[in-house]
N, C-alpha and C positions, 0 to 999 in steps of 0.2 A: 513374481511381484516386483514393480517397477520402484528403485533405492531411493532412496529420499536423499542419503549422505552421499551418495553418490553424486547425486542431482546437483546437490547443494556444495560438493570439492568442487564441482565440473564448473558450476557458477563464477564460485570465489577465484576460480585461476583464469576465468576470463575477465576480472575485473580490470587488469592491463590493457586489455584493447583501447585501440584508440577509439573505436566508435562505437563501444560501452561507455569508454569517460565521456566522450561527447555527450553522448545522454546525461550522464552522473552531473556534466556544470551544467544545462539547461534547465533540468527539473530541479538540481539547488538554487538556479540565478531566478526562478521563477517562482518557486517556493519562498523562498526569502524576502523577493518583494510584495508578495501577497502578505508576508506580517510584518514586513517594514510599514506598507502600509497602513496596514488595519494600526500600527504603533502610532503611526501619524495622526490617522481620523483619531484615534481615540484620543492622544493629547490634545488635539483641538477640542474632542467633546468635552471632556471631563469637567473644567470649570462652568461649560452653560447648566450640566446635568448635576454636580453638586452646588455650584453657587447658590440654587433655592435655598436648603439647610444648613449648606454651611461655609465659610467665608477660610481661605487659604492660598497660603503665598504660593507664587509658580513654582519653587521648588520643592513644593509638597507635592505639588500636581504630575511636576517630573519623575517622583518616586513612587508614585501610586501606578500612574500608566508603565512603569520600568516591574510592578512588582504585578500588575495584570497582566503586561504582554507575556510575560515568564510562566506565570500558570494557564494562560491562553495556549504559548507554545506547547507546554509540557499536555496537555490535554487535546488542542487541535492537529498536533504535528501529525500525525500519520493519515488522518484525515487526505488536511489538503496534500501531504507529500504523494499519497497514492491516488487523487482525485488528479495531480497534475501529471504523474507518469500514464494516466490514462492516456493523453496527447500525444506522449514519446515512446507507448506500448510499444510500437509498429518498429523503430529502432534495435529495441533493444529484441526483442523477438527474429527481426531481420540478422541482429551481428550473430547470436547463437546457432541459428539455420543453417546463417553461410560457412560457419566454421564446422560443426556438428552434423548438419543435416539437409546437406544442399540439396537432395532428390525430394525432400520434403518441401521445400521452400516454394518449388514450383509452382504446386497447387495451392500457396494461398491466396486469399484475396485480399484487396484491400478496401479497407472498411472507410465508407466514406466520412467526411468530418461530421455532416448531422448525426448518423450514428454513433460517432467517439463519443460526441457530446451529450447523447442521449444515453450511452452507457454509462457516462464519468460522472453526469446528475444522477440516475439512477441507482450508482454503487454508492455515490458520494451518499444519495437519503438513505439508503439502508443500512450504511454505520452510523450515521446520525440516529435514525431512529430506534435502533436496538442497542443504543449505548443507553438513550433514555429511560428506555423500557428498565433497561438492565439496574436504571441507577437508585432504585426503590430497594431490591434487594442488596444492592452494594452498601446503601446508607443502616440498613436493616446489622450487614453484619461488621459494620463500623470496628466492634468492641472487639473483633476479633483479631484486629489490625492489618492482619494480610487476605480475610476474607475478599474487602472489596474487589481488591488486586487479581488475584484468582479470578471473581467475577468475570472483570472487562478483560481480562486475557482470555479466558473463555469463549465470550461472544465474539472478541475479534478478532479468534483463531477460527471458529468457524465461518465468518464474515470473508477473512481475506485468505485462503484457502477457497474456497471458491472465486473471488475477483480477477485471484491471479493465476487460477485456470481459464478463467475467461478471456482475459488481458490474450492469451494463445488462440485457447479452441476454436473462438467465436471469428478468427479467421482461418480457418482450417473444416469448420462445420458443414459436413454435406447439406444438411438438414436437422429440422428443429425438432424431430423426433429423436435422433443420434443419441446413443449412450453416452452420460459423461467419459472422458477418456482417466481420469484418475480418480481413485476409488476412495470413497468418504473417509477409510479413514488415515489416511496419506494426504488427502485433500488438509485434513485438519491438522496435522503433523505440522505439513508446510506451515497451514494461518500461524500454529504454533509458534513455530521457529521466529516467522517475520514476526508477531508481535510481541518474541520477545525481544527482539534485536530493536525493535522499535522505542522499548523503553528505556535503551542502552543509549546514554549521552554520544555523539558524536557517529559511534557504531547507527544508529536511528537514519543518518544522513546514507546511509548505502544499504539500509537496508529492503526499501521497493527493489533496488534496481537486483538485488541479490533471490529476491523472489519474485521478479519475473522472469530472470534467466532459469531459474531451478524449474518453474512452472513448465516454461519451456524443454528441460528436458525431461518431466514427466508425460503429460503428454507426449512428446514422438516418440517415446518410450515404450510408451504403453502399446503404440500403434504396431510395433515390431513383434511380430509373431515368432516364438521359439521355433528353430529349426529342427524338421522330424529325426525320430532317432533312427539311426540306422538298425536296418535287419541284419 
């Protein structure tokens, strides 16, 4: 059985590379401005979409959008942080290869941008959507204070356990029949791990790029076939 902790030491000690950081500032300089932004649009919206009910000075306005954009982050971060590593998969997948597993690295391909973008909308609807689903039963076990929480770690440990086998496989894949290379419930360990790390203040900012490298040595891991025993 291919180590998870394993996967996951092997990761955290390549976090030094230079071109793992490289990745680590582009997905945070990118991330950051995607909710700098949305900070911007929304303090310019706020007074046209309240002024109908209710009448308030600009510095109410400033503390409203400072106390939305903080439960926006706290709720969309992993979202767009692993919607934008969609972009810089190929990176960070490429620095582990060539350190780890350069015989491997040969055969992959590279996936063209219509495809990236078609996988990164794709993964992106599917944690949107099954967060939704998920949040009927979340509000159901409200009173139990840590039910919600368990919930959405649930769904988006099996959500991203899979993305970030894919973020690998899906250039490595002979074909579309091919057996997944990590096995469900390893697959779900991993979403595990990332989304706990995801709800860790600051830890959250390094935790895609720490589960795409682990993913990365699950798979070629997997691919390595035990050597026969001697007679």
């Amino acid at each position: 059985m291919v180590s998870l902790p394993r996967a996951l030491s092997l990761a955290l000690g390549q976090l030094g590379d230079r071109a793992i950081l490289r990745v680590l500032v582009k997905s945070l300089a990118v991330t950051l401005a995607i909710f700098v932004a949305a900070a911007v649009a929304l303090n310019a919206a706020l007074p046209a979409l309240l002024s109908r009910w209710i009448d308030l000075n600009g510095d109410v306005y400033i503390v409203l959008t400072a106390l939305f954009f903080i439960i926006g982050a706290w709720l969309l971060f992993r979202i767009v942080a692993l919607a934008v590593l969609q972009f810089f998969a190929d990176d960070v997948v490429h620095a582990v290869e060539a350190k780890h597993y350069p015989d491997h690295a040969a055969g992959a391909r590279t996936v063209p941008f219509p495809e990236e973008l078609s996988n990164s909308l794709r993964a992106t609807g599917r944690v949107i959507l099954f967060n939704l689903l998920a949040a009927p039963v979340a509000i159901v076990l409200l009173f139990t204070a840590i039910g919600p929480a368990i919930v959405f770690w649930f769904v988006n440990a099996l959500l991203l356990g899979r993305e970030l086998q894919d973020m690998v496989w899906l250039r490595h894949r002979q074909d579309r029949g091919e057996v997944q290379p990590i096995g469900g419930l390893t697959r779900f360990a991993l979403g595990g791990v990332v989304a706990g790390l995801l709800a860790i203040p600051f830890i959250n900012l390094l935790a895609p790029i720490i589960g795409a490298a682990s993913a990365t040595h699950l798979v070629h891991r997997s691919k390595r076939k035990p050597a026969p025993h001697a007679l």
